[in-house]
C-alpha positions as CSV (number, residue, x, y, z in Angstrom):
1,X,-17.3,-15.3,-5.6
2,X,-17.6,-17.7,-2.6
3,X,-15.1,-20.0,-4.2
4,X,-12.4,-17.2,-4.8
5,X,-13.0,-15.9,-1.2
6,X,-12.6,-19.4,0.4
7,X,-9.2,-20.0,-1.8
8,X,-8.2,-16.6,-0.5
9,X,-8.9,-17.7,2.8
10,X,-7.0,-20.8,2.7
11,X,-3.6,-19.0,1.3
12,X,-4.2,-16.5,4.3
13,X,-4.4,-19.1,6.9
14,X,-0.6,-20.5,5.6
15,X,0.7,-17.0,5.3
16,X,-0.8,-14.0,6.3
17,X,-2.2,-15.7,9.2
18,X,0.9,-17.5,10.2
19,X,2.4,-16.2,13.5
20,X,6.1,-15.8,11.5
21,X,4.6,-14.0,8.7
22,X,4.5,-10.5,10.0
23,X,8.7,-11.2,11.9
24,X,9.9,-12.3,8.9
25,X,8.7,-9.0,6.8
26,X,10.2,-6.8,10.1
27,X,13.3,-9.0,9.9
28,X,14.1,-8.1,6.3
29,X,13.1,-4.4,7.0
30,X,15.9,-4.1,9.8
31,X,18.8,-6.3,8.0
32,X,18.0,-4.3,4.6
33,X,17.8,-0.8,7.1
34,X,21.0,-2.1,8.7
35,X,22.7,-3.1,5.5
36,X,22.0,0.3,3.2
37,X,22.9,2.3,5.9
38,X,19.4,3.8,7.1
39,X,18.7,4.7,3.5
40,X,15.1,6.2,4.7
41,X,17.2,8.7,6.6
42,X,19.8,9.2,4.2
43,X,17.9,9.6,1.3
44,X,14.9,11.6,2.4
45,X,15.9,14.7,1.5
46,X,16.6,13.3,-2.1
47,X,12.7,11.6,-2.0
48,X,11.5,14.9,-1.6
49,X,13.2,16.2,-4.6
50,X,12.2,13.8,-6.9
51,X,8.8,14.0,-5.8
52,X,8.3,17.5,-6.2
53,X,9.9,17.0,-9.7
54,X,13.4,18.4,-9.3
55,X,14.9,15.4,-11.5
56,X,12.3,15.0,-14.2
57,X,13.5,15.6,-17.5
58,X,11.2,16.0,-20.8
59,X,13.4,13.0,-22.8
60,X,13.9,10.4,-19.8
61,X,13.2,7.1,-20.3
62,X,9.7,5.9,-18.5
63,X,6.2,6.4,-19.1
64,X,5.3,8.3,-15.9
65,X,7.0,11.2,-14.1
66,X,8.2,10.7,-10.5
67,X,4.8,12.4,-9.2
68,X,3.0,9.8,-11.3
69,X,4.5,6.6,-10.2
70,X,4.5,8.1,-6.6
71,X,0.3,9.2,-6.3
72,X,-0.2,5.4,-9.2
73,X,1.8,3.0,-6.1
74,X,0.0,5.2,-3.4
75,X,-3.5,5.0,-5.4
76,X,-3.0,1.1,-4.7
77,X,-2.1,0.9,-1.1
78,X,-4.0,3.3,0.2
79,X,-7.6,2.4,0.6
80,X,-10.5,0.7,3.6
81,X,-7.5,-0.5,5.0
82,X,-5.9,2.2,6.3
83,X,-8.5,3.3,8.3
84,X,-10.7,0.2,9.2
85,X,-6.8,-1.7,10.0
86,X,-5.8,0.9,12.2
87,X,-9.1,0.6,14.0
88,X,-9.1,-2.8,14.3
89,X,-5.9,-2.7,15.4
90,X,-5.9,-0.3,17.9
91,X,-9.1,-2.1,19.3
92,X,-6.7,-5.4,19.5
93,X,-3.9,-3.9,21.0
94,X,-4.7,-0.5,22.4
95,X,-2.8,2.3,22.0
96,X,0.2,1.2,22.1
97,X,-0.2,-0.6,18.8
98,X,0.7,2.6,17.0
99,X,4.3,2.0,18.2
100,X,4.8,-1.0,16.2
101,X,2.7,0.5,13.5
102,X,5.4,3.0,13.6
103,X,8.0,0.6,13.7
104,X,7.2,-1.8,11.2
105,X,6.0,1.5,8.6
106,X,9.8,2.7,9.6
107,X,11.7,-0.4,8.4
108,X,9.1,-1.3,5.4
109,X,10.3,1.6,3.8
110,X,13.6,0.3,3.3
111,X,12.0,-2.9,1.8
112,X,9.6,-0.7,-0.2
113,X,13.0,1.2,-1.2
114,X,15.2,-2.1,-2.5
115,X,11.7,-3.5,-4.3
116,X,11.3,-0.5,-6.4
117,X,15.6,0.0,-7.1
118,X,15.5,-3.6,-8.2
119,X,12.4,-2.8,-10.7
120,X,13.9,-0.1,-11.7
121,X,17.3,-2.1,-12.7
122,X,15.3,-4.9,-14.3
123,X,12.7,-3.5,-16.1
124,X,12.2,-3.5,-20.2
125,X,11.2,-1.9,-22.7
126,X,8.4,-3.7,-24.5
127,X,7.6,-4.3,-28.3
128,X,4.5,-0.9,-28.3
129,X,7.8,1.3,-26.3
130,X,6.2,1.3,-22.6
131,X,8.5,0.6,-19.9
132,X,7.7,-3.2,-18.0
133,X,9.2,-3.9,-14.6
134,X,8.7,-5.3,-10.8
135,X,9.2,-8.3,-8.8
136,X,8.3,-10.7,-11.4
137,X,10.9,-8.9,-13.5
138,X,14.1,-9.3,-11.1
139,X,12.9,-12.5,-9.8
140,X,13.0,-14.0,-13.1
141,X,16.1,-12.1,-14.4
142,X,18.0,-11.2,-10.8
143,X,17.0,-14.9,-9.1
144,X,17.0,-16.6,-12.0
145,X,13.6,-17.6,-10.3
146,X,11.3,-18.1,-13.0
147,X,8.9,-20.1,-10.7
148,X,8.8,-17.4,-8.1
149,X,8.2,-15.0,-10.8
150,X,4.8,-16.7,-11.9
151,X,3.9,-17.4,-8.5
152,X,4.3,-14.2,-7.4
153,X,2.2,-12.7,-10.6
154,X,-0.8,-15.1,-9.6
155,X,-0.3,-14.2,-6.2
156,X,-0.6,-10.5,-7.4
157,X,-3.8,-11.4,-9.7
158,X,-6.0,-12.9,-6.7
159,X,-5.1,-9.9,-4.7
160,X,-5.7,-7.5,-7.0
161,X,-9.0,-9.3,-7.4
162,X,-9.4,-9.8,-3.5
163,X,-8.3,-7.9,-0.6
164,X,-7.1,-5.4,-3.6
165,X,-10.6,-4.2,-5.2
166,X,-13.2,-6.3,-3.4
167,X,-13.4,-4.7,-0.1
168,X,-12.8,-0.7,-1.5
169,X,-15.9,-1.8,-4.4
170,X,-18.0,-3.1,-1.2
171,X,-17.2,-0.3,0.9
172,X,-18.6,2.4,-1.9
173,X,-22.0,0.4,-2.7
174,X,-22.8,-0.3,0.9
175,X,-22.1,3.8,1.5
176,X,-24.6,4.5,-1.9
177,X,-27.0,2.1,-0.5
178,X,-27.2,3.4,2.9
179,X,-27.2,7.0,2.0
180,X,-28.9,7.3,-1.5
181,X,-30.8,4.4,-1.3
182,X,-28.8,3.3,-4.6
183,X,-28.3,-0.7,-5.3
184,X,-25.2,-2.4,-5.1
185,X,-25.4,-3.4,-8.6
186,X,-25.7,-0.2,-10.5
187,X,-22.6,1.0,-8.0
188,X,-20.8,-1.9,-9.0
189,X,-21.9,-1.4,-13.3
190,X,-20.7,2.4,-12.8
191,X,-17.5,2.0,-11.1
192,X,-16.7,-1.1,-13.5
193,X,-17.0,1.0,-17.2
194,X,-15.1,4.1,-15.2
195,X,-12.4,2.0,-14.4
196,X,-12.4,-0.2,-18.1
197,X,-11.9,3.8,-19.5
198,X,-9.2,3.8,-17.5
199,X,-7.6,0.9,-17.5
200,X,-7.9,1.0,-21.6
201,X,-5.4,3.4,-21.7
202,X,-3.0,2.2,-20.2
203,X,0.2,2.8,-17.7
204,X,-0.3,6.7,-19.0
205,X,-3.5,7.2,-18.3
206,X,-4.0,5.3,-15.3
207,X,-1.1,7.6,-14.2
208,X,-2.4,10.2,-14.9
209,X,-6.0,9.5,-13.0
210,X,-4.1,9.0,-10.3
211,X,-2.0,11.6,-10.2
212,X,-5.5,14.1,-10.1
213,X,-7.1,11.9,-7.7
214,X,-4.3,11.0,-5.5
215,X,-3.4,14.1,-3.9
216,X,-7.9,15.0,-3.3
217,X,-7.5,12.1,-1.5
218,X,-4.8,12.5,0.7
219,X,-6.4,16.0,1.8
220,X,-9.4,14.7,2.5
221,X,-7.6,12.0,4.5
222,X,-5.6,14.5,6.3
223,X,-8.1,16.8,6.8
224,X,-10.5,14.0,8.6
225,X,-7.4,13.0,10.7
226,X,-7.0,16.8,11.9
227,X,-10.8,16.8,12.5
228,X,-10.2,14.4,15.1
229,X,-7.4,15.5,16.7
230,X,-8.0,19.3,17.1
231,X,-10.8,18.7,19.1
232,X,-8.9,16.5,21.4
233,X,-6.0,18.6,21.7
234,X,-6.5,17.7,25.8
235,X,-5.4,14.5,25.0
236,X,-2.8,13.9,23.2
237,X,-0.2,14.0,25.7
238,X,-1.6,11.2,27.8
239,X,-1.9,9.6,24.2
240,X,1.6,9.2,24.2
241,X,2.3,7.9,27.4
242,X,-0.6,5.0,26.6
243,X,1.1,4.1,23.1
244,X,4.8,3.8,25.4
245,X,4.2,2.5,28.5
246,X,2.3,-0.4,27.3
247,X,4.1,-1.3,23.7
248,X,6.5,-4.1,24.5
249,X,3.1,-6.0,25.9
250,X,2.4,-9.2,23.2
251,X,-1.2,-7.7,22.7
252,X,0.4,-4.1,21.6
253,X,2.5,-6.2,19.4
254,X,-0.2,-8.0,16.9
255,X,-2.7,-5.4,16.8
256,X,0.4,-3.4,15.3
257,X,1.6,-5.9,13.1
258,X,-2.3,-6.5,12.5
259,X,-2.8,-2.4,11.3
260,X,0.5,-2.3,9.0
């Protein structure tokens, strides 16, 4: 474990570390913005709709419905992050990291938007009939970047394995520990065979997991945010003028580009 942390170490320290990283990712964010014509304005009506299931239709090609693939890509970026990021950031930058928080979450839909048309326009349809798609997919076919494709899929693999599961699996068995007293081990033997039952089945049932869990967890997650803020009603209009009077400062700026 030691050995796969230091590796992931040493890939952060050339990229996410790198002082370019998090402009270049903004950068493609406002050309892509600039270049679709604000599609995350445009089109937001339309993401509603499909959300809420207004397109589905019983014979369409896919394995998931639009709800699915929403709370399944959701399931997978929400997690520790969003709340230990955003406190780190904020204690980096103050409040006016939210701004570029807000900034950078603005633009990166657009990027999130042209990833997911391009796997959509690039996927296959395997041998067993399930649909197979994503970067790897339009690098390889799109690029004609087979190299990218299989460095990117490796790339995705030590994630997964890393900043993707490692720190939610830790957060769970040091919360058991503390509170029932229960050891990280047996956490760790529970929550691997409930995800193996899962993962068994497949893009469909994975889905479908996350489609029940998904929204629970985004109430809960809302419902703790309004738990904080109700009872500091007082202050949320000096809140504001912290998170704009000091964002263009360079500390504002990396604790935001820190929390997104």
């Amino acid at each position: 474990m030691d050995a796969v942390n230091d590796l992931l170490i040493l890939i952060d320290s050339y990229l996410g570390s790198a002082v370019w990283f998090p402009f270049l990712l903004l950068s493609v964010g406002i050309f892509f913005t600039l270049y679709l014509g604000f599609p995350q304005i445009r089109y937001f009506k339309h993401a509603i709709g499909v959300t809420t299931g207004r397109f589905d239709k019983e014979n369409a090609k896919g394995d998931t419905s639009h709800f699915q693939a929403l709370a399944t890509a959701l399931s997978g970026t929400v997690g520790t992050g969003n709340i230990g990021g955003v406190a780190l950031a904020l204690h980096l930058g103050g409040p006016a990291a939210l701004f570029w928080m807000w900034v950078t979450a603005f633009f990166g839909m657009t990027s999130k938007f042209v990833e997911v048309t391009l796997s959509h326009k690039y996927r296959e349809q395997t041998a067993d009939g399930t649909m197979a798609g994503g970067p790897m997919y339009y690098m390889e076919k799109g690029m004609n970047a087979k190299w990218l494709a299989v460095i990117f899929a490796m790339a995705t693999v030590l994630s997964s394995f890393g900043t993707g599961s490692l720190p939610q699996i830790n957060s769970i068995a040091a919360g058991m520990q503390s509170t029932f007293n229960i050891e990280p081990i047996v956490t760790g033997a529970i929550l691997a065979v409930l995800l193996a039952l899962v993962i068994i089945g497949g893009i469909k049932r994975i889905a479908a997991v996350a489609a029940a869990i998904v929204p629970v967890m985004a109430l809960i997650y809302i419902i703790g945010a309004f738990a904080v803020i109700l009872p500091n009603l007082g202050n949320i209009g000096p809140s504001f003028v912290a998170i704009f009077s000091d964002a263009f400062t360079g500390s504002a700026a990396t604790g935001g580009f820190l929390g997104a």
